[in-house]
N, C-alpha and C positions, 0 to 999 in steps of 0.2 A: 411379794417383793418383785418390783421390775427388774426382767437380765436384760440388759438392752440384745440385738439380734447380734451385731457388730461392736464387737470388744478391741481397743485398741492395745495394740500388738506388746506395751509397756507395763497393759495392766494383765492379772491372772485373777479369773472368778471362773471360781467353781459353783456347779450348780448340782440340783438333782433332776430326779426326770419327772419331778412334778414344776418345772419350770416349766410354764408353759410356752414361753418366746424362744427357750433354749430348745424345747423339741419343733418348735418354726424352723430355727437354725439348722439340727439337726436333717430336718427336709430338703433342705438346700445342698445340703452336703451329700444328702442321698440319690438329689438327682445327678449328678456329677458321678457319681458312682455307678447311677443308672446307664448313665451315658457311656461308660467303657466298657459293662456289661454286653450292652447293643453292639457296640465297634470290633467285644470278642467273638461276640456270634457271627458276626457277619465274617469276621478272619477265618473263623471254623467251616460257614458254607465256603467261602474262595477252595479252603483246602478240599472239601466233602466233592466240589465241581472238579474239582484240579483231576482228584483220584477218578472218577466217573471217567474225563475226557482220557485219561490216558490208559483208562481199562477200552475204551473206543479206538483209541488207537492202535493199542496190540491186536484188534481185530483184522487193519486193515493194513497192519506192518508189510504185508508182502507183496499186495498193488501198488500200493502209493508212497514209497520209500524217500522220496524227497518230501511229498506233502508231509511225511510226518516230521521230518527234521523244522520244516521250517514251522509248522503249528508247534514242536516242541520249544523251538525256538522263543516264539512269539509266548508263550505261555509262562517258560520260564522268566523273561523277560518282565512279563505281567505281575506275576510272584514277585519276584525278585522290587520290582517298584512299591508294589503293597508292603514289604516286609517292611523297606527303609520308608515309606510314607505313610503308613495306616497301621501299622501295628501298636495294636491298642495295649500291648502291655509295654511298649518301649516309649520314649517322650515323643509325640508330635512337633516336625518342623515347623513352625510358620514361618513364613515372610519377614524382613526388617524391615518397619516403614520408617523408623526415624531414630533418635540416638538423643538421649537429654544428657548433658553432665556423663558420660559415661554409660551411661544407664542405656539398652536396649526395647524397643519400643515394638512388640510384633504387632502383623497384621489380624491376629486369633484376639488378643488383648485389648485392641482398639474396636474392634466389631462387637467384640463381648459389651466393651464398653456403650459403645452407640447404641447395639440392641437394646441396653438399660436406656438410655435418653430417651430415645425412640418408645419406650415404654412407658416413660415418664410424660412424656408428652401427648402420649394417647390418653392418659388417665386424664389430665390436663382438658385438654380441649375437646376430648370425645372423640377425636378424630385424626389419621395418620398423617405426618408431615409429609408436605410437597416435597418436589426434588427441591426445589429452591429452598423450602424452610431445611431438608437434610443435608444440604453446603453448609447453613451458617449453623446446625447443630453436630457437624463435625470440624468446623473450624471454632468452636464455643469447647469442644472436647479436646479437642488439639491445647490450645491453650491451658486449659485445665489440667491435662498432663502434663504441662509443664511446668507451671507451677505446687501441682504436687509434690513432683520431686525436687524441685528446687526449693523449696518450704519444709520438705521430711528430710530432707539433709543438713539443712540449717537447724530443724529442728533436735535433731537425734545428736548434733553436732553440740548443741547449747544443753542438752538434756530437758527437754521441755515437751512436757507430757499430759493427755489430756485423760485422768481418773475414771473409771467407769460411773465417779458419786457425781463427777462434773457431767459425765454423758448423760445420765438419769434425769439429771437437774435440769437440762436443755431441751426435753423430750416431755416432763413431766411433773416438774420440779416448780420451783417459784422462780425461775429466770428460764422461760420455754424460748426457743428460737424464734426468732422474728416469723424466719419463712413459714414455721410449722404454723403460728398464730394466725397467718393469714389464707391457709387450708383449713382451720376451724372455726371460720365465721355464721354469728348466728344469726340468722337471714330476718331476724324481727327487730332485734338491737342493732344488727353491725359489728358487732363487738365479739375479740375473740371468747372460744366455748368451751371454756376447759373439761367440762363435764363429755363433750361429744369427744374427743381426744381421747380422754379416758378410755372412754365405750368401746372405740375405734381398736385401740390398746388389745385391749379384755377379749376383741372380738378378732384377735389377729392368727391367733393361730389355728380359728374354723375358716379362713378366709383362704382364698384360692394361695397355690405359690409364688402366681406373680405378684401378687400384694405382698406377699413376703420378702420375695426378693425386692423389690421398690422401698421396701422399709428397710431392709439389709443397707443397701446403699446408702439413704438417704444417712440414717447413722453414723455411716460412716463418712460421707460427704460431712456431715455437723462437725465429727472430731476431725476431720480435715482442718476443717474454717477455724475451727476453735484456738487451734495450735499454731494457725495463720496470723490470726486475730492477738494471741499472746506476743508473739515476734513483735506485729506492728507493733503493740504497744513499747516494748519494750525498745524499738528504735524512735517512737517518737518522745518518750519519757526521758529519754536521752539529749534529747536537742534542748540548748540555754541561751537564752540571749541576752546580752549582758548591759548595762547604759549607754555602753557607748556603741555596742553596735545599733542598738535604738534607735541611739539622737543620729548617726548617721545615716539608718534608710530612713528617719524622718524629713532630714536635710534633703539628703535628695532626692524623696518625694516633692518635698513642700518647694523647690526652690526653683525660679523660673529665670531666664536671660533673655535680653534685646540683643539681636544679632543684625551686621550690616557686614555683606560678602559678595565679592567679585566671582563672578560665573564664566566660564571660557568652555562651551560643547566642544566636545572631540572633533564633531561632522564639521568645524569648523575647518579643519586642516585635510586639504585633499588626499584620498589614496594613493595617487600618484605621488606625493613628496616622501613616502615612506617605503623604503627599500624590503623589502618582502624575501625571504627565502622559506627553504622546507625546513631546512635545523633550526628556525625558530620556532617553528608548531611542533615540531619534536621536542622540543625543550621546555616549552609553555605547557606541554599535555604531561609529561614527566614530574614539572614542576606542583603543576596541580593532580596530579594521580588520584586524593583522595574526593575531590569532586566529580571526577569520572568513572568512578565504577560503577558498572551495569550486572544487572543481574540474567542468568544464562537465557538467551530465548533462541525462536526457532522464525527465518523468514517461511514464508509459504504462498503462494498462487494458488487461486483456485478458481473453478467455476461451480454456479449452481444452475439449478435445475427444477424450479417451483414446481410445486404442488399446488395448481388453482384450479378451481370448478372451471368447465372448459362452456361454451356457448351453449350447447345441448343441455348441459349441469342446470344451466340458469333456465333453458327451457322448461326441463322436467319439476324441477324444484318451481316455477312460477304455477304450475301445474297441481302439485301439490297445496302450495297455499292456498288455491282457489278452494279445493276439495276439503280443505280445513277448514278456511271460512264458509264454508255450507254448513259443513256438520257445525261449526260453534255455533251459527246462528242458531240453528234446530234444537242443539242441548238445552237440557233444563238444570241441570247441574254444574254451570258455568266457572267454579273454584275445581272441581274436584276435575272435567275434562282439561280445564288450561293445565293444572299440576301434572298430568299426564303426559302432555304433547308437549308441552315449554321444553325450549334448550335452556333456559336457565333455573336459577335455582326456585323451584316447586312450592318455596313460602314465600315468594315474592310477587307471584302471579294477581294478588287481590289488593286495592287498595282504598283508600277514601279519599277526596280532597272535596273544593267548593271550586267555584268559578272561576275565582281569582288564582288559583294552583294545580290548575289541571295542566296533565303533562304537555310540552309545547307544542309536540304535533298534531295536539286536540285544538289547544288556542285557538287556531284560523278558524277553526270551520265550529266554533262553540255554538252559534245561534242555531247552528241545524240539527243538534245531537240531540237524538232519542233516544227512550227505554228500548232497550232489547236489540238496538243499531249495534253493527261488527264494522266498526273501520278498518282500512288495512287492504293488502300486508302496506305497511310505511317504511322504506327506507331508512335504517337507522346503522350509521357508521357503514366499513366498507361489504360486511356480507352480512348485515343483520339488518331483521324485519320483524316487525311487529304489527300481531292484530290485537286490537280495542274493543271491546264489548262495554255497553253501558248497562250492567247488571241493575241497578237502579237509579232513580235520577228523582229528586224532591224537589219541587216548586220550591221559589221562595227567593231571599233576597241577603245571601245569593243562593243560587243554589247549590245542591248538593250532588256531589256522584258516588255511586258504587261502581269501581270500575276494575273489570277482568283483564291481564293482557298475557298474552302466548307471544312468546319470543323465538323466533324458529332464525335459525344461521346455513347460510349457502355453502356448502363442503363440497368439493369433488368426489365422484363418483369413486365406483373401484373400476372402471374402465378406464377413466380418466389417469386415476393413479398408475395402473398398468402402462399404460402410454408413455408416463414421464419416465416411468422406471426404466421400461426396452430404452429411450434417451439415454438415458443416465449410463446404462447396464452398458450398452452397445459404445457410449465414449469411452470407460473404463477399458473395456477391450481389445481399441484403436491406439491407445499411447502405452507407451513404458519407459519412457524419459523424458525431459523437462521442456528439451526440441519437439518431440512427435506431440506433447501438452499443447504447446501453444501454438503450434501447425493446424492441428485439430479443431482448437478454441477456435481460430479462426474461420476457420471450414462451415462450423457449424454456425456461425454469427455469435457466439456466446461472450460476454464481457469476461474478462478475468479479472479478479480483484487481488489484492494482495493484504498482507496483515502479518504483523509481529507477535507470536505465541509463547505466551510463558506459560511455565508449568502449572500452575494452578489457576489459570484462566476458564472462567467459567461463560463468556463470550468473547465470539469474533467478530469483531465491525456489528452487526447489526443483527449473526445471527444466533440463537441462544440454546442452551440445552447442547453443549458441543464437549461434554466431558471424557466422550468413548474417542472424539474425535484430539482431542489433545492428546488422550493417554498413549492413540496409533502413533502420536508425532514425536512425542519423547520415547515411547518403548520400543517401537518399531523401527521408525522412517528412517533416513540417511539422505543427504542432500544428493539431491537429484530424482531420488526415489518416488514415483506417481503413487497415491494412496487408494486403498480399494475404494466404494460407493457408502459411503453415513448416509442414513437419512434423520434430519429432525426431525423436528415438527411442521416446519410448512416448505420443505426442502429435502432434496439429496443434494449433496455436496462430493466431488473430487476435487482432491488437489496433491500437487507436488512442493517437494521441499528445493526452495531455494537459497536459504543460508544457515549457519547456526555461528552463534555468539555465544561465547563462552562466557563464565560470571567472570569478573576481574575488571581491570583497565579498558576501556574503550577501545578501539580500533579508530585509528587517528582519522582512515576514512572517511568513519561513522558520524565523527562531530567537527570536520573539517571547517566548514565554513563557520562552526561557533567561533571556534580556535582563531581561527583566521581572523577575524571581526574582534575578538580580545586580543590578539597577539599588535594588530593595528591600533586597539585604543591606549595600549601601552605605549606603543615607538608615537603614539600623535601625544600622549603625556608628557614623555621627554622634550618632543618639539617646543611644546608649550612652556615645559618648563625652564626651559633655556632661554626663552623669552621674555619673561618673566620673573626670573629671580634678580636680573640687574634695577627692576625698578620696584621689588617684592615691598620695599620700606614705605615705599611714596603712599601720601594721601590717595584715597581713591579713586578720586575725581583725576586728578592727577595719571594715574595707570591707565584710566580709560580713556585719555587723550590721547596716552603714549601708545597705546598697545594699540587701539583703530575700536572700531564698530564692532566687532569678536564680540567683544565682552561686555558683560551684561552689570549692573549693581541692584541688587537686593535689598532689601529692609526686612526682619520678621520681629513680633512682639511675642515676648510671652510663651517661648520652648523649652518644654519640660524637658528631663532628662529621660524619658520615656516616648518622646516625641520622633518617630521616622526620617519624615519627609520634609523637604523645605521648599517653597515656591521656585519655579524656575528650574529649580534643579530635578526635583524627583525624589527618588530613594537615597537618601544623606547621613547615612549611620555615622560615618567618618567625622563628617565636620561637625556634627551635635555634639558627640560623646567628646571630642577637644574644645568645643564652647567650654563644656564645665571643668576644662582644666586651665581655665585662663580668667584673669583676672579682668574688671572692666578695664577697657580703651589700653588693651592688650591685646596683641595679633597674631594668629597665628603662622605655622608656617603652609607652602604650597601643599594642598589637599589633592590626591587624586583620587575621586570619588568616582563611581562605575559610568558615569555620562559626562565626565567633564571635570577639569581642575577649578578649585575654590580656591578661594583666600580670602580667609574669614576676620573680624572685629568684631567682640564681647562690646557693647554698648551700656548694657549696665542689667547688674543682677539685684534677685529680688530673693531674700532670704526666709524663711516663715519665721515665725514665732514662738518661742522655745517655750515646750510648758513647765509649770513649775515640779512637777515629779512624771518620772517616765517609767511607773509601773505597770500605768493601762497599754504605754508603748511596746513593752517589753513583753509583755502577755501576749501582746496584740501580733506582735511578729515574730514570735516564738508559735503560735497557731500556723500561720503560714505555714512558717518551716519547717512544723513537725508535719502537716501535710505535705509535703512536696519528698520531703525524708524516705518517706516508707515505699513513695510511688518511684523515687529513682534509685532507691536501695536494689529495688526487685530487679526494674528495667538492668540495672549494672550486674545482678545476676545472674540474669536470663542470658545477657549477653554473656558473661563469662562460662557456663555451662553448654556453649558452643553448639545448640542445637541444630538437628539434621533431620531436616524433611524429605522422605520418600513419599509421602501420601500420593503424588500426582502419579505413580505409578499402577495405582489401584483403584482411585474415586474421579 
């Protein structure tokens, strides 16, 4: 009998100790065990040194009577931190890096966590995630804790529960999990292999621990999904739609209007005629509050400080190529020397084409290429170079190449790097606030740039790999505050903090001139519309003699009720969405749309065609909706369980 590794928490199975997955589990358990065993020992040396040093010091109590107070000091102190931070028999603090629903979220829990991703991923593709692929596999985790809990609250709230015969049944049973099914494929069919699963199975608890633990989790990730997967169901079995909601998103699907409307652009009516104060932008930004909210960031100045191969760099490295292309010419093992020297990847270095597909900076010079010629180095992009050997070459029509290439790239030296560094080292040294910064900057000719930093920004402007460098700006900095020397990757970077924005409402400041530019195409609205509303009735031809050259007349055929934008005018939500409340050679009233006031005439509507039963209709949009259902149920969850992100504190 299968015990699965991971039992969910509703079910209770007892086993014995001829279960063989149960003593898998059991191993997992023991190293956890193993691990407080180590963390006691290591408490027990602190104490075994503790006694040692202060048998050392009763030695020397009578020379050095203040050294010993403050070494006793210093010691107890030391204790004293171990006791409340490493004491392996009391609970370990971690960190709080975030808050779901109520629910606390440590920094121990989340790493645990990743370490498992991070494991799952190596199994995966054979190979450790970048820094780049380990952002979007802790922002893949991040997420996934949140829906966890906001899915095991709902779930335990509905009582809805996933069997240990359901977990069996997913793992091994006649309804195996998609994902497992596509980790069992068999390499001659295609097709999943229920037999190698099996085997895998059978074969799990001589298999190392991390497989074990990889198999713990994934189980448990199954009865996650499962209990997920139940919910959805159960809100989208929930959604009805009934005929008449039908025949209504049929209608206004199917139904389309001629429209003819008067246009009048704001830019028509000068700045100048509209009286402008500050209590209007206060009022306008008030007004709109929840369009202005920003979320917290940090301004910052900074200058860099490349890291580039310096003129000598390029001397000694042209140098090197030369002596490379000797030796490649001489070798007779032309795959196995290029996989050596290559800067790039080692199974790339060999390839075949014909005449017509040899790489381009062969092209030019094809009528001259010989067996056993090293072209090169060539220029390719800003510090890479490559040399071409024609390992073989067959007559014929066309012909053929066997061709070798070594890819070598121009780096700076470590004299070079030492040079930028004393730079870098020596400005950090010179400022300590945001005047003696840009004194400096100047001093030294160096641009300073600027950039707006939010917390979980993983580049600034252009430069990347900058996560130690944001976590100095929220954990550390203070405005005004000069920051030590980061180095990236092709750079050190200083900088100081020049503002911080708090999450909330804007700073009127901030969006002044938007504000400003709305606040005026309001007061140019009224103008217009005072203008306007005495001849609103009149034919149109009629307004547009009265009114002058301002205003424009339109024609459109054929706009949906899904339809944007209308010629002339632009973005036109306003006056579409009142077409379909108006009846043909029915007018509406003045529109103030975001570029300009309308005044709109329905010309004539076009109705579809009503079918004779609306079951396929009702099916048909009753799909929709239970798809849209399940996706903003969560979203309205998510948001209600008021999540709190510390991450940027740590990664």
């Amino acid at each position: 009998m299968y015990v699965p590794l991971y039992v969910p928490p509703t079910v209770k199975v007892h086993t014995t100790s001829q279960d063989t997955y149960a003593r898998g589990a059991s191993k997992i358990v023991l190293s956890s065990l193993q691990l407080y065993l180590i963390k006691y020992y290591i408490w027990q040396l602190y104490i075994d040194i503790f006694k040692k040093l202060m048998a050392l010091i009763g030695k020397i109590r009578e020379r050095t009577q203040l050294l010993v107070v403050i070494v006793s000091l210093g010691l107890l102190f030391f204790i004293a931190r171990e006791l409340i931070g490493f004491n392996p028999l009391s609970s370990n603090k971690s960190p709080i890096i975030g808050k779901v629903a109520g629910q606390k979220i440590t920094l121990r829990e989340f790493q645990d966590q990743f370490s498992n991703l991070q494991h799952s991923y190596f199994l995966d593709y054979e190979q450790a995630p970048s820094e780049e692929e380990n952002a979007l596999l802790r922002n893949r985790l991040w997420k996934n804790i949140i829906r966890d809990i906001v899915y095991g609250k709902l779930c335990k709230q509905l009582d809805l529960i996933v069997t240990e015969d359901e977990l069996v049944d997913m793992v091994q049973g006649d309804h195996i999990h998609p994902d497992l099914q596509a980790s069992f494929i068999n390499p001659e069919t295609k097709e999943f292999d229920k037999k190698t699963l099996l085997t895998y199975l059978q074969n799990l608890s001589q298999s190392g621990q991390s497989y074990q633990i990889y198999w713990y989790n994934l189980e448990r990730n199954l009865a996650k999904s499962r209990c997920q997967t139940k919910f959805d169901q159960l809100i989208s079995q929930s959604v009805f739609v009934n005929s008449l909601e039908a025949q209504h998103q049929f209608v206004v699907n199917g139904t389309s209007v001629d429209l003819q409307y008067l246009y009048i652009p704001y830019h028509t009516i000068k700045d100048e005629e509209v009286s402008m104060k500050e209590e209007m932008l206060k009022t306008y930004l008030q007004k709109h509050a929840d369009e202005h909210q920003v979320k917290e960031s940090k301004e910052i100045h900074y200058v860099t400080f490349p890291i580039r191969a310096s003129e000598n760099d390029q001397v000694d490295f042209n140098k090197e190529l030369e002596i490379l292309k000797q030796d490649f010419y001489k070798t007779q093992e032309d795959s196995l020397f290029a996989s050596v020297h290559t800067d790039s990847n080692p199974a790339l270095v060999y390839l075949k084409c014909t005449e017509q597909d040899l790489p381009t900076s062969l092209n030019k010079q094809k009528s001259t290429l010989q067996q056993r010629m090293v072209i090169g180095p060539l220029a390719e992009g800003a510090d890479g170079y490559k040399l071409y050997k024609i390992t073989k070459l067959v007559a014929g029509n066309p012909k053929k190449y066997e061709i070798t290439v070594i890819e070598k790239t121009l780096t700076p030296s470590d004299e070079t790097k030492e040079s930028v560094f004393k730079k870098a080292d020596d400005f950090v040294h010179r400022v300590a606030n945001k005047t003696q910064f840009e004194s400096q900057a100047a001093a030294d000719s160096l641009r300073i740039y600027s950039a707006k930093v939010g917390k979980e920004d993983t580049q600034i402007n252009h430069l990347t790999h900058v996560r130690e460098w944001v976590r100095w700006v929220y954990n550390e900095a203070q405005v005004g505050r000069v920051s030590p020397m980061f180095e990236l990757s092709e750079n050190y970077v200083v900088a100081v903090v020049t503002g911080h924005t708090k999450a909330g409402l804007v700073a009127l400041d901030q969006v002044r001139d938007d504000i400003k530019q709305k606040v005026l195409d309001e007061e140019k609205a009224k103008i217009i519309t005072r203008k306007l509303e005495s001849i609103s009735n009149d034919p149109f031809d009629s307004i547009v003699t009265q009114y002058g050259n301002d205003v424009k007349l339109f024609t459109a055929q054929g706009i949906k009720f899904n339809t944007t934008r209308l010629d002339g005018i632009g973005l036109a939500k306003k006056t579409i969405s009142q077409a379909f409340a108006l009846e043909p050679s029915q007018r509406s009233k003045i529109i103030a749309e975001l570029s300009g006031i309308v005044l709109m005439e329905v010309k004539q509507r076009y109705l579809p065609t009503l079918p004779v039963s609306w079951k396929d209709k009702q099916e048909e949009q009753a799909k929709i909706e239970a798809s849209r259902q399940s996706y903003q149920v969560i979203k309205a969850l998510e948001q209600l369980a008021n999540v709190q992100d510390y991450r940027y504190k740590y990664y």
